[in-house]
Backbone as numpy.savetxt, mean C-alpha at the origin, in Angstrom:
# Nx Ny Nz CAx CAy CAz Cx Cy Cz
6.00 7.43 -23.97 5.22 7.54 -22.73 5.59 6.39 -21.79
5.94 6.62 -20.21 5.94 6.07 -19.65 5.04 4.54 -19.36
5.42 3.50 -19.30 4.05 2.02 -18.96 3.36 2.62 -17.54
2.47 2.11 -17.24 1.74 2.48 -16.13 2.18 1.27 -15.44
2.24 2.12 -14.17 2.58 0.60 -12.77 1.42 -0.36 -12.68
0.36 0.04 -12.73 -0.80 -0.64 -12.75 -1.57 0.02 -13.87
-2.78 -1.11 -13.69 -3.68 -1.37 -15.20 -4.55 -2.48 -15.12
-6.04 -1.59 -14.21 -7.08 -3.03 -14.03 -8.34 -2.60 -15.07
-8.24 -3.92 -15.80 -9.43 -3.65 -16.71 -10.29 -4.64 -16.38
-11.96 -3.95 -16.10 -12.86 -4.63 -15.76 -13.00 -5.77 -14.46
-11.95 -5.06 -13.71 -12.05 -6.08 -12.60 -13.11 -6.18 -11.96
-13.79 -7.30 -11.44 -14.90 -7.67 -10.79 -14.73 -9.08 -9.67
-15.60 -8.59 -8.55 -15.16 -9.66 -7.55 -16.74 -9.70 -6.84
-17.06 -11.00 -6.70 -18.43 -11.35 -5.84 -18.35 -12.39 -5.07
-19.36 -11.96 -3.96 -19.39 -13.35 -2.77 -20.85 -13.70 -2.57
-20.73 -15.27 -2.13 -22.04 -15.19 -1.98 -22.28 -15.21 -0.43
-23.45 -14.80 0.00 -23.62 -14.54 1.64 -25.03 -15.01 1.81
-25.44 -15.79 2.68 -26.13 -16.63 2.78 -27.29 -16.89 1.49
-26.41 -17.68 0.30 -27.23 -18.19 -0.73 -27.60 -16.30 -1.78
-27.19 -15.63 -1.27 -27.06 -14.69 -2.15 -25.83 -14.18 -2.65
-26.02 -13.87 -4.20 -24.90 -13.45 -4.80 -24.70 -11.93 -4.53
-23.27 -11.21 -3.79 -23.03 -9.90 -3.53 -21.73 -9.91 -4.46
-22.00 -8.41 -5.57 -21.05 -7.97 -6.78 -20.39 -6.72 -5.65
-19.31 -7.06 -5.18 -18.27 -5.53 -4.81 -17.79 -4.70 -6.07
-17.13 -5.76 -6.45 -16.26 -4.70 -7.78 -17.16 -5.59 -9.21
-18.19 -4.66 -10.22 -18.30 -4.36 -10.72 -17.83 -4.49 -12.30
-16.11 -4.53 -12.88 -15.78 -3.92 -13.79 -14.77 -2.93 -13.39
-14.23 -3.07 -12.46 -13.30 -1.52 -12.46 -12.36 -1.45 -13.31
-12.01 -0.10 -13.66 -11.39 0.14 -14.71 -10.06 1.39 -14.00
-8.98 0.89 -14.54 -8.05 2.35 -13.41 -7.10 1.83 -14.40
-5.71 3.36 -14.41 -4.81 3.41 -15.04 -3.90 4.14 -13.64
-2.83 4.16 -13.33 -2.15 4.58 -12.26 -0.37 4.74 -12.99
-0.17 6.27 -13.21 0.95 6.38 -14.03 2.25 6.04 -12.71
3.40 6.16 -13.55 4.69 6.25 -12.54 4.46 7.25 -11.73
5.15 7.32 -10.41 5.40 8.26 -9.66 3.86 8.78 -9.12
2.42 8.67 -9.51 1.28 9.37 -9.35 0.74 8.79 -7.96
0.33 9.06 -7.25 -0.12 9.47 -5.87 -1.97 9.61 -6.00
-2.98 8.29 -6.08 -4.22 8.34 -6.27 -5.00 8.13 -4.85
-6.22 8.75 -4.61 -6.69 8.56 -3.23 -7.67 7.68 -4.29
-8.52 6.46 -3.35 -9.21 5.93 -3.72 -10.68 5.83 -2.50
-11.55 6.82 -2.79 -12.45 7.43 -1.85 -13.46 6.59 -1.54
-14.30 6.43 -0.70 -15.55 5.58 -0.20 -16.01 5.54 0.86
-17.22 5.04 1.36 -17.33 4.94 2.79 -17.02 3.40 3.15
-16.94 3.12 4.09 -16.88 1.72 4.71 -17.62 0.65 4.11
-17.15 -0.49 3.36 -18.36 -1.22 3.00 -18.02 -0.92 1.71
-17.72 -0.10 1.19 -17.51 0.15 -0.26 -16.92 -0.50 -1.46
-16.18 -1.16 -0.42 -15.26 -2.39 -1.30 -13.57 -1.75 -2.01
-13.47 -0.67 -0.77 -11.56 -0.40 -1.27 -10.85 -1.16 -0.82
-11.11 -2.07 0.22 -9.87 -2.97 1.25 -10.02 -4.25 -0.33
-11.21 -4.36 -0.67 -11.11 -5.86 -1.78 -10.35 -5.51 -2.60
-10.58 -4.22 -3.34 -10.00 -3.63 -4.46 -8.48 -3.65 -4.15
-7.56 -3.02 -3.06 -6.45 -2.67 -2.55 -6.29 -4.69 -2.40
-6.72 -5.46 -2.12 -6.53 -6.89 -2.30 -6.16 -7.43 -3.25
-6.98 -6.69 -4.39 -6.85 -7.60 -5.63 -5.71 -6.66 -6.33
-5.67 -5.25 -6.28 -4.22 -5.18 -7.04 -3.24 -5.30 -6.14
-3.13 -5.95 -5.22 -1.60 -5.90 -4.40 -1.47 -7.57 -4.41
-2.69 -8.78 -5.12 -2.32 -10.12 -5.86 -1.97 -10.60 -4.27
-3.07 -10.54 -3.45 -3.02 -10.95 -1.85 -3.93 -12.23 -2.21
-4.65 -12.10 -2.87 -6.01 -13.63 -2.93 -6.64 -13.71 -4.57
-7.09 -14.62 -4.53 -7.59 -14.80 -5.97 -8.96 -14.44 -5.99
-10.11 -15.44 -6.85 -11.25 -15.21 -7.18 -11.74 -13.78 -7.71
-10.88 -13.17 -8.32 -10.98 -11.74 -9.39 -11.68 -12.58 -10.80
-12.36 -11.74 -11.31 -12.02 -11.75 -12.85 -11.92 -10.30 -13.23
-11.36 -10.18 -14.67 -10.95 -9.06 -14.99 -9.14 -9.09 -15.52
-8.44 -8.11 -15.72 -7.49 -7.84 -15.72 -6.68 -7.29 -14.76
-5.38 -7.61 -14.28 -4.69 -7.16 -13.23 -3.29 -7.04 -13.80
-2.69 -5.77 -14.73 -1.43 -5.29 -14.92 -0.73 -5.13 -14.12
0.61 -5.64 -13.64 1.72 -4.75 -13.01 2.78 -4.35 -13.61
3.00 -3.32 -13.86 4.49 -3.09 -14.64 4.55 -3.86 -16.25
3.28 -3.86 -16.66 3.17 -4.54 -17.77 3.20 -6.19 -18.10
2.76 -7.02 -17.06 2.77 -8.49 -16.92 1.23 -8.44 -16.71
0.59 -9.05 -16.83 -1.35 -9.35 -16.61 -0.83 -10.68 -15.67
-1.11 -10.07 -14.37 -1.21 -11.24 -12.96 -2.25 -12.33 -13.97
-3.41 -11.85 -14.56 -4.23 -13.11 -14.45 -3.68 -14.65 -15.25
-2.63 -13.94 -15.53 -2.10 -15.16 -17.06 -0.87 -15.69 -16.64
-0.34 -15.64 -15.22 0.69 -16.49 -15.04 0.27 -17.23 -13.71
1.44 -18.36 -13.56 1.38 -19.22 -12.47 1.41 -18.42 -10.83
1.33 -18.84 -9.73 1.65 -18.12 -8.35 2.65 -17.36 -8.03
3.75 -18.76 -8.65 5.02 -18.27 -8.37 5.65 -16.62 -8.86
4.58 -16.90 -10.18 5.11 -15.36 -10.89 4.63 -14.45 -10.03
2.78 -14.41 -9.80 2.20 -13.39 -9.19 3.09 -13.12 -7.62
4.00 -14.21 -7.13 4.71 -13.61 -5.84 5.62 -12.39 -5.75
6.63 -13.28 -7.27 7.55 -12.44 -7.54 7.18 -10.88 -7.68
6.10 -10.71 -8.66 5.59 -9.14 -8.79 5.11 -8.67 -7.69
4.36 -9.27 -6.55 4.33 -8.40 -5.33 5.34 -8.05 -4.80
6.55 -9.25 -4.63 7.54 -8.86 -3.73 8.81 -7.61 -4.93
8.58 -7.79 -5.83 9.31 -6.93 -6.42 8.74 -5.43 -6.73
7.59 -5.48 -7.07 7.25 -4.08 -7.17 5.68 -3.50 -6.50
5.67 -4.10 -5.52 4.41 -3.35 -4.80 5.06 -3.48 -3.23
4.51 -2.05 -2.61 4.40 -2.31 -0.70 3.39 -1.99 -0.22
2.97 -2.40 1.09 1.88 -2.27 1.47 1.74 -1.54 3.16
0.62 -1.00 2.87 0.52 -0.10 4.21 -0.93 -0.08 5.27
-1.01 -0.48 5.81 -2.43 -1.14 6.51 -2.92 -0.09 7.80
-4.06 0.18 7.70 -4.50 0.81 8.82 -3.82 0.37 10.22
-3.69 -0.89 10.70 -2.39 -1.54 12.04 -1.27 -1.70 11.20
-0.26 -1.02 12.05 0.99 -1.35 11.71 1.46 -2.72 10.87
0.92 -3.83 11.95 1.25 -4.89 11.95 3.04 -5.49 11.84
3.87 -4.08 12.73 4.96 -4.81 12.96 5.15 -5.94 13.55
6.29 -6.29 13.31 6.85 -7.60 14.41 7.45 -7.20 16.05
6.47 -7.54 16.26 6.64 -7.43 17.98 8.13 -7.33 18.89
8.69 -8.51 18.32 10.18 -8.94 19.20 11.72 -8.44 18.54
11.13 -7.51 17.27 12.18 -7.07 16.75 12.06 -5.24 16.61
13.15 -4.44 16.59 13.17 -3.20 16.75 12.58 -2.66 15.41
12.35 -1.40 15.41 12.20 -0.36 14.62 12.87 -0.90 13.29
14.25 -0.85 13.41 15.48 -0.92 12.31 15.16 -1.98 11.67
14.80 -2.96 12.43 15.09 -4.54 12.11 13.28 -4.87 11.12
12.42 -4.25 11.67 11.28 -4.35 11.22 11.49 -3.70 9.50
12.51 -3.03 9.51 12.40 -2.33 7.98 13.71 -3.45 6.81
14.63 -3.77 8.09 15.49 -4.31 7.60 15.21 -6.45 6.74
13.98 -6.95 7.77 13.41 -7.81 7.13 12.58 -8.35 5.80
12.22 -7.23 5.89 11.30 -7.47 4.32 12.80 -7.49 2.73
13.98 -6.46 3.32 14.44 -6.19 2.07 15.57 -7.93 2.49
15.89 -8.50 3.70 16.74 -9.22 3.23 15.87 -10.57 2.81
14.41 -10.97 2.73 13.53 -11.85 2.38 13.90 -11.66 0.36
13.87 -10.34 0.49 14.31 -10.05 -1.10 15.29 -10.08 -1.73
16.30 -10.50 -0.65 17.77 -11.02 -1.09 18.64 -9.83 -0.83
18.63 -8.71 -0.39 19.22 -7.41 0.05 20.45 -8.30 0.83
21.50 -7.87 0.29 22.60 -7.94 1.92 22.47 -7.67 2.90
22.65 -7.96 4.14 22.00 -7.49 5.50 22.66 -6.20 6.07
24.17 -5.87 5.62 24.73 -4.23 5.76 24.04 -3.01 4.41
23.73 -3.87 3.43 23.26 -2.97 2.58 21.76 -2.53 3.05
20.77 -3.37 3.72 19.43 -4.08 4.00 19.82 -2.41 5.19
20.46 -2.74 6.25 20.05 -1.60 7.24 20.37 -0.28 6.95
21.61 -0.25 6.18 21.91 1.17 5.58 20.63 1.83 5.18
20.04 1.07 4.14 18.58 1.66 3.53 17.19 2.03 4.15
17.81 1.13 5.79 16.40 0.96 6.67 16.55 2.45 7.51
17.85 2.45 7.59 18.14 3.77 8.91 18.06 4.82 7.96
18.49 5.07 6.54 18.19 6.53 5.47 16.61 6.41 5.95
15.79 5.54 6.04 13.92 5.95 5.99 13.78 6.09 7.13
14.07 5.59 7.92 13.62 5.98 9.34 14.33 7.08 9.55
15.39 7.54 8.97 15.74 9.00 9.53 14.70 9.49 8.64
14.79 9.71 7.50 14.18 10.46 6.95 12.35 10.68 7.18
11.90 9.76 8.17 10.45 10.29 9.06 10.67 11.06 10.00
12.10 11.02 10.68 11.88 11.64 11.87 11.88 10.65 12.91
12.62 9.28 12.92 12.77 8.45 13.90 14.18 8.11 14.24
14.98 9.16 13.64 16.44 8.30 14.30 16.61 8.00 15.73
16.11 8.52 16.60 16.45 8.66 17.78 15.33 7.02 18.44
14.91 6.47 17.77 13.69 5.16 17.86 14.15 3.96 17.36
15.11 4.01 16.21 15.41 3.18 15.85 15.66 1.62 16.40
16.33 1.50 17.57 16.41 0.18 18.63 15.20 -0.05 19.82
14.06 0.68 19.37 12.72 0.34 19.97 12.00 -0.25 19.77
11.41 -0.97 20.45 10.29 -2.39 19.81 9.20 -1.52 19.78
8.36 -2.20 18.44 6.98 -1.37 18.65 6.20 -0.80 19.93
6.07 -1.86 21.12 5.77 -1.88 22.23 5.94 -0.50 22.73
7.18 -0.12 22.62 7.88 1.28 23.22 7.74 2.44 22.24
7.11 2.53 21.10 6.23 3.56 20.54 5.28 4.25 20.09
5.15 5.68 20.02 3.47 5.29 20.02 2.85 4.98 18.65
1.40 5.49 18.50 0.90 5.08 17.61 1.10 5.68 15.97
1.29 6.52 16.13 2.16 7.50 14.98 3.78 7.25 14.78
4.64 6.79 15.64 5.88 6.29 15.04 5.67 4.88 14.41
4.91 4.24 15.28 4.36 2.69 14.38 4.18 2.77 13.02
2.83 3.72 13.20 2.94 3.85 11.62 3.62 4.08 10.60
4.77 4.90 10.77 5.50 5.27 9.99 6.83 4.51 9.76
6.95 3.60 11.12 7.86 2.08 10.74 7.15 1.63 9.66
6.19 1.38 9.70 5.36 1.03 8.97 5.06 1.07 7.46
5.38 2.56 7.19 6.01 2.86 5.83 7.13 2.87 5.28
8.04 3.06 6.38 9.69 2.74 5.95 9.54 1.51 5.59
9.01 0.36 5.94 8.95 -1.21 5.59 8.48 -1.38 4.08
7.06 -0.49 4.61 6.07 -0.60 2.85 7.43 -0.18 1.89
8.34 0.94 1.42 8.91 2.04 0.98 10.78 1.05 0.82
10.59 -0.22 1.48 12.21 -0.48 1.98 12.97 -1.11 0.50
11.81 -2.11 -0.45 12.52 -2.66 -1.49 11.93 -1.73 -2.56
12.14 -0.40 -2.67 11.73 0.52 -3.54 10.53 0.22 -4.34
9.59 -0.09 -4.16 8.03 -0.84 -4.71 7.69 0.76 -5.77
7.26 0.32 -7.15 6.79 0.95 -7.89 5.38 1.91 -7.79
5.11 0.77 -6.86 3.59 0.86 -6.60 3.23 0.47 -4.71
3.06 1.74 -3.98 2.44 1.51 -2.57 0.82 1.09 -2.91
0.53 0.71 -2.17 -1.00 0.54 -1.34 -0.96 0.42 0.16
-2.11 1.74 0.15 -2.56 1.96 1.48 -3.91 1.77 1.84
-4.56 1.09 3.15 -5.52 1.15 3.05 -5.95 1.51 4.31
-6.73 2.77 4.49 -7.05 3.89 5.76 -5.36 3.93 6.46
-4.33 4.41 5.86 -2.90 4.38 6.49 -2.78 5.02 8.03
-3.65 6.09 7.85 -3.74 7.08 9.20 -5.64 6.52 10.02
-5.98 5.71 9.34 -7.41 5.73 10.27 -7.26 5.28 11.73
-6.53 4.85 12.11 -6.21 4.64 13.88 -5.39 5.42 14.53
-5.18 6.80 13.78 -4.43 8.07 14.14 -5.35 8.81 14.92
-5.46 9.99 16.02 -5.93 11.27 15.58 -5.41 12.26 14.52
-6.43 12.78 14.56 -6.68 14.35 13.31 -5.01 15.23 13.49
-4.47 15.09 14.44 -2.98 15.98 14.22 -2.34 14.68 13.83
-2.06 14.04 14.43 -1.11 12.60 13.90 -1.18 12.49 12.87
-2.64 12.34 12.62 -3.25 11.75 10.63 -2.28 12.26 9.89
-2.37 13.95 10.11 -2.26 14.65 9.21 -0.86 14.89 9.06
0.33 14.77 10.62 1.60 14.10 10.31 1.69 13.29 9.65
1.73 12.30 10.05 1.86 10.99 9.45 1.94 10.92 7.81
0.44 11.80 7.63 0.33 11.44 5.75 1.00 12.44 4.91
1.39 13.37 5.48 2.49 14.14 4.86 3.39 13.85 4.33
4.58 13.14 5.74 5.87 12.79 5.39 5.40 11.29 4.60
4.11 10.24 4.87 3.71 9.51 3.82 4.23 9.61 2.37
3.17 11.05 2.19 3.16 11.49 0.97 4.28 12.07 0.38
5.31 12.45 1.23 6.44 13.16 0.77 7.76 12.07 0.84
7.43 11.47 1.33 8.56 10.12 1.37 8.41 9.33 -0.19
6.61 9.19 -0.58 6.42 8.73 -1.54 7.18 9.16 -2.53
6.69 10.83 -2.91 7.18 10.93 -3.80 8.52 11.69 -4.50
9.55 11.33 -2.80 10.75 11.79 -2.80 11.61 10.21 -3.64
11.17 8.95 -2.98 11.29 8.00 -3.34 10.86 7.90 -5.41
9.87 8.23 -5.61 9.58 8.45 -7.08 8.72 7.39 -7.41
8.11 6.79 -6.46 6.62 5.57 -6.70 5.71 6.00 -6.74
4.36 5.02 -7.03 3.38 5.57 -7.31 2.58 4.91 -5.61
1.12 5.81 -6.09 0.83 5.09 -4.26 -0.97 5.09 -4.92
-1.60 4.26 -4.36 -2.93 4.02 -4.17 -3.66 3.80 -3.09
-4.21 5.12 -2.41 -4.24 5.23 -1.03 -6.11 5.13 -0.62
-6.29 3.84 0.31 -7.78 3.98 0.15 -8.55 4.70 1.58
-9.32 5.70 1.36 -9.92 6.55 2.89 -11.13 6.66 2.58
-11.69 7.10 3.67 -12.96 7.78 3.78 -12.99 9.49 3.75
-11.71 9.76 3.62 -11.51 11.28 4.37 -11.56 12.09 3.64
-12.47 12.91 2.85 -12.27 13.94 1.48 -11.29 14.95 1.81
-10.96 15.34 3.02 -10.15 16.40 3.73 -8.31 15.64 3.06
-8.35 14.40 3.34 -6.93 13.42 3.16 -6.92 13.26 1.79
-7.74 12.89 1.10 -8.19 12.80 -0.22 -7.53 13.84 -1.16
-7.89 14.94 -0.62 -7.53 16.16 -1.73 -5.83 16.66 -1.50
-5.60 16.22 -0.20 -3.73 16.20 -0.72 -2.48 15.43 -1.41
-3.96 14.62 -2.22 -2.96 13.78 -3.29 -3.05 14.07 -4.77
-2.37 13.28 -5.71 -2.58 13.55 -6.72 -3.85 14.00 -7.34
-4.64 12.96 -7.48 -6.18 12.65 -8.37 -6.89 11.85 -7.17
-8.02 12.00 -7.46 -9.05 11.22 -6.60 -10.23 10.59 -7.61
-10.36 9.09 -6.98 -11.50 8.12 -7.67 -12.46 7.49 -6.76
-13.64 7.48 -7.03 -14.88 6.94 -6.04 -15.06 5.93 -6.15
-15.23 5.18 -5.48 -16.03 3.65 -5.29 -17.21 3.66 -5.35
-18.08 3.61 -5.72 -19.58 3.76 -5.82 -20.48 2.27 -6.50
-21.25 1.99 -6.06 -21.69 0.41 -6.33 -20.64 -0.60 -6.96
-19.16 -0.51 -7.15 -18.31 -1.49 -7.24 -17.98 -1.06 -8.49
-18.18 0.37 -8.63 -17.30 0.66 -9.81 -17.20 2.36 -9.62
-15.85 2.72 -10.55 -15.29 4.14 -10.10 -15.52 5.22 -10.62
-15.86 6.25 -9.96 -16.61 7.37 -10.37 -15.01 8.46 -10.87
């Protein structure tokens, strides 16, 4: 049997807010096979952006377990937990959050040469994803000059560029409209799993929800 890309046992995360203790996560418990495609459902407030935090090893103060690819984040130094983000997870954020002063191409082409990619090998791989959304013709455009639905999907060519085992998304299409969304998370979803990763996608949308693999609830800081 395949290892699972991820593997959080009993994760739990609390803050305190003015002199009170607030529990988000609970204990969560998740298994996320190769290649599997999970919506992770809730309303606002629910605590998926913490959760999508703590397995993508963005901030500390977890307890619990945090597997990637079979390493437990909680038991090594920083340096390690970097390496496993930058090697096998990408990330996909409700804002783009491209880089402003650089094009389309170049926005996909940065993340893989930070990872040591050659810079002719680095764009070859950037222009196969951006064609393959449906942006060849965008490619030498600064974000500025596209709209909000090609952003996004720079956006995933970037998440998608150093082949990450494991995406995380969190509301990917929520600053879309309802036709965009539903572009957008298609070729998302079909890029995903043309690529052969796994994805952990967090919404509010039961409609977005049900065109993925499996679906899991957030419910008082642990998963239904």
């Amino acid at each position: 049997m395949n290892r699972p890309v991820v593997e959080l046992r009993g994760l739990t995360r609390s803050f305190e807010q003015g002199g009170v203790r607030i529990d988000v996560l609970r204990g969560v418990d998740l298994t996320i096979a190769p290649g599997e495609i999970v919506a992770l459902l809730g309303p606002s407030g629910s605590g998926k952006s913490t959760m999508l935090q703590a397995v993508g090893l963005l901030e500390g103060g977890f307890g619990g377990h945090i597997i990637i690819s079979g390493t437990d984040a909680s038991e090594v130094p920083s340096d390690e937990r970097t390496r496993l983000r930058r090697e096998h997870l990408g990330f996909v954020y409700q804002f783009h959050h491209l880089l402003p002063d650089f094009t389309a191409e170049e926005n996909v082409v940065l993340p893989q040469l930070v990872a040591g990619t050659a810079r002719g090998a680095a764009g070859v791989r950037a222009r196969e994803l951006l064609v393959s959304l449906g942006l060849e013709h965008r490619m030498t455009h600064r974000p500025s000059q596209l709209s909000g639905g090609e952003q996004q999907r720079v956006a995933v060519a970037r998440a998608l560029a150093n082949r990450p085992q494991l995406v995380l998304a969190d509301e990917p299409t929520g600053n879309l409209d309802e036709k965009t969304s539903d572009k957008v998370l298609a070729q998302f979803l079909e890029l995903v799993r043309g690529e052969g990763s796994a994805a952990l996608v967090a919404t509010h949308n039961e409609r977005l929800a049900a065109k993925m693999d499996r679906v899991v609830r957030l419910h008082e800081g642990l998963l239904e």
